[in-house]
N, C-alpha and C positions, 0 to 999 in steps of 0.2 A: 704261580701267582694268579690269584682270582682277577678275571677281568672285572673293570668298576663301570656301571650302566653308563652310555653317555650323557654329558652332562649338556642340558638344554640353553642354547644362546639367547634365547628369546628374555627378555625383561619383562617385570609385570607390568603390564599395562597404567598405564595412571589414568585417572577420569578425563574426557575433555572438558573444560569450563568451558560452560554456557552464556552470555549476554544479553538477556533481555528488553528489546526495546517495545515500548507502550508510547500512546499519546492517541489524541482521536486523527479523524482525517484532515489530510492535510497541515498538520502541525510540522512537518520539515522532518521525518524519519529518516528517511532515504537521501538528504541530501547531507543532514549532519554522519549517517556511518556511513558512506565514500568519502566524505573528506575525511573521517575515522582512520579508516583504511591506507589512507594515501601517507598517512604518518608511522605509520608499521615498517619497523626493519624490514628489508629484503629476507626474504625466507620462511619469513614467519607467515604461518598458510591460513587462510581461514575462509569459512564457507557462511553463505548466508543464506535461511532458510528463510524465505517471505512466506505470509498468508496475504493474500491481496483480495479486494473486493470484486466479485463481478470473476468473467474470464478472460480482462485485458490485461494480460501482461508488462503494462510501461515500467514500471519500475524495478521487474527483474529485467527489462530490456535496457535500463537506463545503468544498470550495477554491469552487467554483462560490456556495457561499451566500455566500462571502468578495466574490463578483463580482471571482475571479481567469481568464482564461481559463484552460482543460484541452484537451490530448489524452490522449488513453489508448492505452495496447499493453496488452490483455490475454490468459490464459490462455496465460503463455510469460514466460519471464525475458531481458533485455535482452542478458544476458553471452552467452544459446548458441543460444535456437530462437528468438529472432528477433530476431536478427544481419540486417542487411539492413533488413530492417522501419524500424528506427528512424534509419538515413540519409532512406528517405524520406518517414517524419513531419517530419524535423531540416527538410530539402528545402521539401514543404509549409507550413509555420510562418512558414518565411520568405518565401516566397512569397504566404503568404496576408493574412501578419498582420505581419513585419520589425518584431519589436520588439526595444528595447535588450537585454536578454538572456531565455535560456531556463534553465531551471533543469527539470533532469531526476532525478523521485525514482525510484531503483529499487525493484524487489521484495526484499524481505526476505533472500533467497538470491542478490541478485547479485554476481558479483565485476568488480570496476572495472577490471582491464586492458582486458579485450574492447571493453568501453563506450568506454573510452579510446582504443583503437586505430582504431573505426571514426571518432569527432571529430577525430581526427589527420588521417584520411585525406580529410576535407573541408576543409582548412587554410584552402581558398578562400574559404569560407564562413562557419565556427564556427573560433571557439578555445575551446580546453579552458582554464577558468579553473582549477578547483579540483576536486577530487574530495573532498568531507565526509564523515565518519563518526563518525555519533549511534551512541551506547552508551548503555545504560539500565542506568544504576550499580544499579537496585533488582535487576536478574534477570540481569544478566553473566555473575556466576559460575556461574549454573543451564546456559544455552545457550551460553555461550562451552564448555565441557564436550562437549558431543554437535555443537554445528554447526561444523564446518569452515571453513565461508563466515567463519560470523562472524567467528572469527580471524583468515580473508585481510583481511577489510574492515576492522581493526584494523589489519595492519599495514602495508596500503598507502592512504596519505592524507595530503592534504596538511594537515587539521585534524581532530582527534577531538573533537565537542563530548559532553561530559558531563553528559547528560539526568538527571533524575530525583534530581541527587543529594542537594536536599530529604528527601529520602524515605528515608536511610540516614544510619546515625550516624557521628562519625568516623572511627571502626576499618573499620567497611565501604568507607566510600568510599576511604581508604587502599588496604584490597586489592585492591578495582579499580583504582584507577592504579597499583598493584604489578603487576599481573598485567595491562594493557594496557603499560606500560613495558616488559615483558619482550617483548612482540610489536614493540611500534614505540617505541624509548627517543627517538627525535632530533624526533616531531612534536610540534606543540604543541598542549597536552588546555588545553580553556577551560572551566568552568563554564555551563551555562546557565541566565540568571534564569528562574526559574518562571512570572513573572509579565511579565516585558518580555521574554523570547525571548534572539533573538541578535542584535548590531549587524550592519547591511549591511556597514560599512567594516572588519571584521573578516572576513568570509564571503567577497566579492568582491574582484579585484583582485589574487590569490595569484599568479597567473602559471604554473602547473605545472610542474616539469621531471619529474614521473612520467611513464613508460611515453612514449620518444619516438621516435616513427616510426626512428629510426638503430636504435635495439637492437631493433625487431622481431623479425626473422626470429630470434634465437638465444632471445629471450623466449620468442616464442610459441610455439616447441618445447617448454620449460619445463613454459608454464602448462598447454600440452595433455597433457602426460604428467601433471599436478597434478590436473587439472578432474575430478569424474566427469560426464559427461554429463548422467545424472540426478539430477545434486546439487539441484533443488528438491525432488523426490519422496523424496530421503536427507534433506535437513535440515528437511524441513516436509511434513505429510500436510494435503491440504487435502479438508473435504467443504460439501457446500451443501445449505442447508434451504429450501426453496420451500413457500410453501400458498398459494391464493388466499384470497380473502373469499368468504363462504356466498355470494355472489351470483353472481359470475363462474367458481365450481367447480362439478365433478359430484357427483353426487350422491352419498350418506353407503354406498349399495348399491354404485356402481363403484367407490370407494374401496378397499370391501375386497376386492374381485375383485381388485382393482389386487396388493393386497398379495400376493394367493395366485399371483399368476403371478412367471415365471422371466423378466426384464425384458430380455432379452438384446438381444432387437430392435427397434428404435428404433420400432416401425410396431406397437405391443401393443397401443395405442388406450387406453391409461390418461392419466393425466394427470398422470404421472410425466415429469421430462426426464431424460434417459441421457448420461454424460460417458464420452469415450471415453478420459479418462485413466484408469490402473489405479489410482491415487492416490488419487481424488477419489469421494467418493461423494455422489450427488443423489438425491432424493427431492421429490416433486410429488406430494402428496397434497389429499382433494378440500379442505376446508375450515380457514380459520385465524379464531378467533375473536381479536378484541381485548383483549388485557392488560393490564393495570393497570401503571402505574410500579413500584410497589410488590411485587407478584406475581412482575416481572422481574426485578427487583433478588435479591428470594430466591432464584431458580430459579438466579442465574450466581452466587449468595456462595461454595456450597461445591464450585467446578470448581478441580481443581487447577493453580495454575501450570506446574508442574514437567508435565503433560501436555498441558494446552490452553495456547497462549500466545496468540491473540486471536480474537476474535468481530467478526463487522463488516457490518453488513449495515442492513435497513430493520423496522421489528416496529410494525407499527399498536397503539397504546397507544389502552386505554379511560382514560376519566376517572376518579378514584379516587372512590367513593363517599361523601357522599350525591352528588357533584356529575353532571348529567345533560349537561355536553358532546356535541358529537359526536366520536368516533374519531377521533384523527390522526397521520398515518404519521410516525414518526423516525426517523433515522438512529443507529443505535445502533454505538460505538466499544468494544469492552471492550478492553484490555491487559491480561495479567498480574494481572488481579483488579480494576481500574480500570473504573471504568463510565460513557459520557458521554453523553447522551441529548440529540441536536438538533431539535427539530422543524422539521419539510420545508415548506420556503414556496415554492419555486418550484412552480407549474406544469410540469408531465411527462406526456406520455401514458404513458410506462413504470411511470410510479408507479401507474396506475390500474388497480383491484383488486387493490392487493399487500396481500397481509394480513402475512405473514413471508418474508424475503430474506434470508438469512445466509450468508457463509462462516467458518469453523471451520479455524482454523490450528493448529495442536499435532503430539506425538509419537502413534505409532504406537497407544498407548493410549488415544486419547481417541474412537474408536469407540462406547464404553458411555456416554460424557457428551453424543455426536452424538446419540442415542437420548434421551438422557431429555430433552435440548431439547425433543426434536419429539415428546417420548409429551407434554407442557404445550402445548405453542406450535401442536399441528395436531390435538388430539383435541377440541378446543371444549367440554373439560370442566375448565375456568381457574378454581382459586378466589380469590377477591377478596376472600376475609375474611383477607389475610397482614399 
């Protein structure tokens, strides 16, 4: 009797569906998918791949306290300079980890065709479930105004969820869905509860028929003549405030040598780090003393929204006195005047001797509020009587 070849146990694979979330910065990405998350049966696996602005981390560090897994694309936006890049995170993921789905938040500034285009072109692999776009009914009409993006991301989506609209009276939240209807009148805009998120069986499941591999080629003429290049640099100035702890910086003398030189070259020997985007401004000065909850809270009350739109980063908090704690590093969220203060329980060598981590998102004016951060947060002269 002829032997019969073995027969293979292996199933074919099925695509993993993909979730895309958009909105600009600071609109509540990150807080509406973990409360997402927190509603998913037991077992059901899913990874989230961030592009974050800047190279601060908070908010894969804020998904990671959730014990959600993260990847990160950072210092670049999904939609233009790193195109490529995130086939082979997408690639990796599945490979490493092959969970039921991946849910990818973009950067503030990104536009969802591109993103789109590249999940299209791995059919084999992902499906493109949905593309979502959080809007933040309290500051829409502010930045829907001056960002571009945000308008695309209005009006290409298969759901517009409507953050924040606790926080605005009828008449407002009215003109926002007045004025997102005129971008996108046929999607459907949901409410999100403040307190329970958003349902999974609402979110997943959509099936897309936005942006399909068949209308490329005449699209993506379109959207290139549409795009500018450096549309994150046009709708968002990003800078970074760095200081160590008095223990792990230089001294209070090289500091201000630090200051008096022309920082141009990366090799000054300060303790400054240099970003090569013309955007972005960093500072690495020698020492960051410890703040008080309280101290921080006053120094971000009177930053304008209309020019800073979010802060995000890590700020070692003192204990409020009389109490005599030790120092412990948080992760600090601001939005649009919103302030949320986590403290860091994992274990990190990165975390060790961070005294202040920041990025600073806003308009072109927010330069003089970059300054008075760090004339409080890196001059170790904090008062604590506030």
């Amino acid at each position: 009797m002829e032997r019969q070849p073995p027969q293979s146990s292996s199933a074919p694979t099925r695509p993993i569906p993909i979730t895309v979330f958009t909105g600009f910065v600071g609109a509540g990405k990150t807080t509406i998918i973990l409360s997402l998350l927190k509603r998913l049966p037991v077992g059901y696996k899913v990874v989230l791949l961030k592009n974050e602005f800047g190279d601060v981390k908070v908010d894969s560090e804020l998904a990671r306290e959730s014990n959600v897994q993260v990847t990160e694309m950072l210092n670049g936006c999904l939609c233009c300079v790193l195109v490529g890049q995130m086939a082979n995170a997408l690639t990796e993921i599945r490979e490493t980890q092959n969970p039921d789905r991946i849910i990818i938040e973009t950067s503030g500034s990104a536009f969802p065709a591109p993103i789109a285009w590249q999940i299209r072109q791995l059919s084999d692999s992902f499906s493109l479930d949905a593309i979502v776009t959080v809007v933040d009914c309290l500051n829409f009409r502010g930045y829907e105004d001056t960002s571009y993006t945000a308008r695309l991301q209005a009006q290409y989506s298969d759901l517009i969820l409507l953050n924040k609209h606790e926080l605005v009276n009828e008449r407002q939240l009215d003109d926002v869905i007045d004025r997102v209807n005129d971008l996108n009148t046929d999607t459907v805009k949901v409410n999100v509860d403040a307190d329970k998120g958003i349902a999974p069986d609402l979110v997943f499941g959509i099936d897309t028929k936005l942006f399909e591999l068949s209308d490329r080629p005449s699209d993506e003429r379109k959207w290139a003549a549409m795009i500018d290049p450096a549309h994150m640099q046009s709708d968002v100035q990003v800078a970074t405030i760095k200081g160590r702890t008095a223990e792990t910086s230089k001294s209070p003398a090289a500091a201000e040598s630090c200051r008096a030189k022309d920082h141009s070259q990366e090799d000054c020997g300060c303790n400054r780090e240099h970003s090569s985007s013309p955007a972005a401004l960093s500072k690495f000065v020698a020492a960051a003393s410890p703040i008080t909850r309280e101290a921080l809270t006053a120094l971000f009350e009177p930053i304008p929204v209309d020019t800073v739109y979010r802060i995000k980063g890590f700020v070692l908090l003192a204990p409020t006195p009389p109490a005599t704690d030790t120092p412990r590093l948080h992760i600090v969220n601001w939005a649009f005047g919103r302030m949320e203060l986590t403290p860091v329980r994992r274990d990190d060598p990165a975390h060790v001797g961070v005294g202040v981590l920041l990025t600073v998102m806003g308009q072109f004016g927010m330069k003089t509020w970059v300054g008075k951060i760090e004339d409080v947060l890196l001059s170790g002269n904090i008062d604590y009587r506030t």
